[in-house]
C-alpha positions in Angstrom: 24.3 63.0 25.0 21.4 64.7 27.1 19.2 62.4 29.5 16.3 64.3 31.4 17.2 63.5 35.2 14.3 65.4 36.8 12.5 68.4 38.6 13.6 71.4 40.6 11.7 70.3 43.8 13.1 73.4 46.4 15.4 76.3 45.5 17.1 78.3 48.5 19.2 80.9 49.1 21.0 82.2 52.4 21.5 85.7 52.0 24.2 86.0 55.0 26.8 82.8 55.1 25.8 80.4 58.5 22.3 82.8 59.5 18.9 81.1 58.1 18.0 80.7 54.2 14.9 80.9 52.6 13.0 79.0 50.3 11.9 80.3 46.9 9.5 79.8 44.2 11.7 81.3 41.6 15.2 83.0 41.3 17.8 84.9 39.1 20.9 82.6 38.5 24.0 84.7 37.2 27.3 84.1 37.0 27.6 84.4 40.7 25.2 81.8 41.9 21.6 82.4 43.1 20.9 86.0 43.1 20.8 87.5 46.7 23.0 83.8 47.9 26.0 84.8 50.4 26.8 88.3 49.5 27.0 89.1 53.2 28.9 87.1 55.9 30.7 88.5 59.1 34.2 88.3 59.5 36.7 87.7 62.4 39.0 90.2 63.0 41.4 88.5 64.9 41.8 85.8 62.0 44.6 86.4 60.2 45.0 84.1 57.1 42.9 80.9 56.5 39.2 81.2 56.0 38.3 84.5 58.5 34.4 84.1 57.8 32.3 83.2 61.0 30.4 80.3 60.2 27.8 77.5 62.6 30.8 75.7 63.2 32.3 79.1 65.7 28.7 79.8 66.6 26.3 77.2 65.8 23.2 79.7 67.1 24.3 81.5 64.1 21.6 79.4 62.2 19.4 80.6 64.0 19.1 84.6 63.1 16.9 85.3 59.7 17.5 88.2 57.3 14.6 89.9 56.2 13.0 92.7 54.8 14.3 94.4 51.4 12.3 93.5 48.0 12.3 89.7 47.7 12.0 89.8 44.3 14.5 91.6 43.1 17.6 90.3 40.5 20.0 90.8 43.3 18.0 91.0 46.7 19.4 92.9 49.8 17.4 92.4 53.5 17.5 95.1 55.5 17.1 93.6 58.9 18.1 90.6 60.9 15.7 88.9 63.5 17.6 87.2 66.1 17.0 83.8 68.4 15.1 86.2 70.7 12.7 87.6 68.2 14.3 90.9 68.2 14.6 92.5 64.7 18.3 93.9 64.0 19.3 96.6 61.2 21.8 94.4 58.7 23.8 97.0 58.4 23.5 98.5 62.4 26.2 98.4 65.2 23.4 96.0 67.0 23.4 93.8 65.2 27.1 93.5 65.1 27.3 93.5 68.5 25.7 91.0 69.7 27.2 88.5 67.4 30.4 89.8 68.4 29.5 89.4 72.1 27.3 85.8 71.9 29.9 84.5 69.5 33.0 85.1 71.4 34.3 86.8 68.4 35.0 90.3 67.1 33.3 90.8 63.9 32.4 92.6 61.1 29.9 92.6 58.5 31.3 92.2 54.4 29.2 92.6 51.7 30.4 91.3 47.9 28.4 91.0 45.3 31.0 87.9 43.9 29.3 85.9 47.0 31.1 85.1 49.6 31.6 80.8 49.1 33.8 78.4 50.7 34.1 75.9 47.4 31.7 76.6 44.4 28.5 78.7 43.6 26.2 76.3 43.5 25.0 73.1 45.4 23.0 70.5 44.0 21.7 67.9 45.9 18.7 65.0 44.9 15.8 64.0 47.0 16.6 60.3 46.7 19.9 61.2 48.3 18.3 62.7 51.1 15.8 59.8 51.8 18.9 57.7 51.7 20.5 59.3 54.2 17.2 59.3 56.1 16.7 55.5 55.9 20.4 54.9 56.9 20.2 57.2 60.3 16.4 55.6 61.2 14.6 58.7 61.5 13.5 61.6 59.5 15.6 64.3 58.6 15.4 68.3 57.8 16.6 68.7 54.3 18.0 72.2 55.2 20.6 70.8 57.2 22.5 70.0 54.2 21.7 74.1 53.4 21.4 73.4 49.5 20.4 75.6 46.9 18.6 73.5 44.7 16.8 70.3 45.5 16.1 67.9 42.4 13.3 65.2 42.1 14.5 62.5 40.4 11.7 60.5 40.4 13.9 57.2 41.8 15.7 56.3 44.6 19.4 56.2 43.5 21.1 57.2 46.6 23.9 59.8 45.3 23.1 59.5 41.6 24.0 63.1 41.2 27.9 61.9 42.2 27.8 60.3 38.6 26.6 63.8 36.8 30.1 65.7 37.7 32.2 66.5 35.2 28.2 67.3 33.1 26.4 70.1 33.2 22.6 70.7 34.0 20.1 73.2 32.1 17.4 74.2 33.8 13.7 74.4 31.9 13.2 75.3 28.3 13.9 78.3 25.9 17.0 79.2 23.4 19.4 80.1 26.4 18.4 78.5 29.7 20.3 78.4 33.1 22.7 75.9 33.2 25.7 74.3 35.8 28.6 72.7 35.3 28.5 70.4 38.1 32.8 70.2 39.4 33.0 68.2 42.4 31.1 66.1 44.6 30.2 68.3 48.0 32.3 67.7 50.9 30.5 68.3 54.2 31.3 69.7 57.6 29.6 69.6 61.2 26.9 72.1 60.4 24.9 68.8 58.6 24.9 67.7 62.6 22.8 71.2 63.9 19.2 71.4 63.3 18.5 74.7 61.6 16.1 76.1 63.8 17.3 75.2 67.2 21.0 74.7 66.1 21.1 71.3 68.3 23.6 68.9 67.2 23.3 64.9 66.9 27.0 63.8 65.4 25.4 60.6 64.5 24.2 62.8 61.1 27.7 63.0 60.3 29.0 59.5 61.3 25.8 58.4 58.8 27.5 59.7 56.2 30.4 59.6 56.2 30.0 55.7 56.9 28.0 55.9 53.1 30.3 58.1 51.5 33.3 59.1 53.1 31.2 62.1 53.9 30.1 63.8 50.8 26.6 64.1 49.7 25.4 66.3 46.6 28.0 68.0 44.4 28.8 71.6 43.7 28.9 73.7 40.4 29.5 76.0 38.5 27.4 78.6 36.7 27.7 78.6 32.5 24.9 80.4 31.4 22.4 82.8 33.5 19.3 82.6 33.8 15.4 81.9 35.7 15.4 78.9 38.2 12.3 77.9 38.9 10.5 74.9 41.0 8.8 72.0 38.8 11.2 73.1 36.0 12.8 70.2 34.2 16.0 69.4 34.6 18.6 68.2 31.4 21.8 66.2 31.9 24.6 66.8 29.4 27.4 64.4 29.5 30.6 65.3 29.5 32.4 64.3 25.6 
């Protein structure tokens, strides 16, 4: 069965993993999420087996650099330069740049590129306005939607707090055409400290966290997986297809 469930409201992708995303009006999806999503991130040298990324939760200021530059629009965009807390604008690529991450984070580093995308559980995360506003109403005050650092945002049109838990094991196409872009959505989307630290001042209020995971147990939007490439694009229709 396929149910319409609602609009692409906001797309993002975060080019380096834990520095500052950015919104977009349309984007590539391929087999390795959003095009230009995570295919950098800096890792610690001194971390020898688990997850050696360095992420908000080592450095929450992290948040608070911004890739930039490079062609936007490109399939697979690549920024060329960093802009730090201090408004200083950092090669990607440069010693500089790696430097003072190394030095403000407390941890040696170095910068990985993969064009895989560099993810900690799935490609893709889906998360609904409704759910957002749910959360909002539960804390008692407004909150900033990129906190929750998705990469697509879906109107529903209702106010079903976590109706997108009940879509996993379904997938989602995006728009219209013969072959559009579509998700398999696998799991419902476990969160971490970094829903607690604003994104632009990385300030942290652990009541976020306690909110939700007095809701949920913590989880809020689900992650998937890509099926079939294609153009994401806001105001696009979105298509439920149950699982058989």
């Amino acid at each position: 069965m396929t149910i319409e469930v609602g609009r692409v409201r906001k797309l993002f992708r975060y080019p380096v993993k834990s520095m500052a995303g950015s919104s977009v009006a349309d984007v590539q999806l391929n087999l390795h999420g959003l095009g230009g999503d995570r295919r950098f991130a800096f890792r610690r040298l001194s971390e020898r087996g688990g997850v050696p990324w360095l992420t908000a939760s080592h450095y929450p200021d992290l948040l608070r650099y911004r890739p930039c530059g490079g062609d936007a629009n490109a399939e697979e965009p690549v920024p060329t330069h960093v802009l730090t807390p201090e408004g200083e604008q950092l090669e990607l690529n440069g010693e500089p740049l790696r430097a003072e991450v190394s030095r403000r984070s407390g941890h040696d580093v170095e910068l990985i590129r993969s064009r895989l995308g560099i993810f900690d559980d799935a490609h893709v995360s889906v998360i609904t306005v409704a759910t957002l506003e749910g959360i909002e109403r539960e804390l008692g005050r407004p909150l900033d939607l990129r906190c929750f650092r998705p990469n697509i945002v879906l109107d529903t049109g209702g106010d079903e707090v976590f109706a997108e838990d009940r879509w996993v094991g379904g997938t989602l196409v995006f728009g219209e055409g013969d072959r559009p872009a579509a998700v398999t959505l696998t799991m419902r989307d476990p969160r971490c400290v970094m829903i607690n630290m604003h994104p632009d001042t990385a300030q942290q209020d652990p009541q976020v966290m306690r909110t939700l995971v007095r809701m949920s147990g913590n989880n809020a939007g689900v992650y998937g997986t890509v099926v079939r490439a294609g153009k994401l694009a806001t105001g696009q229709t979105v298509r439920l297809v149950e699982p058989l």
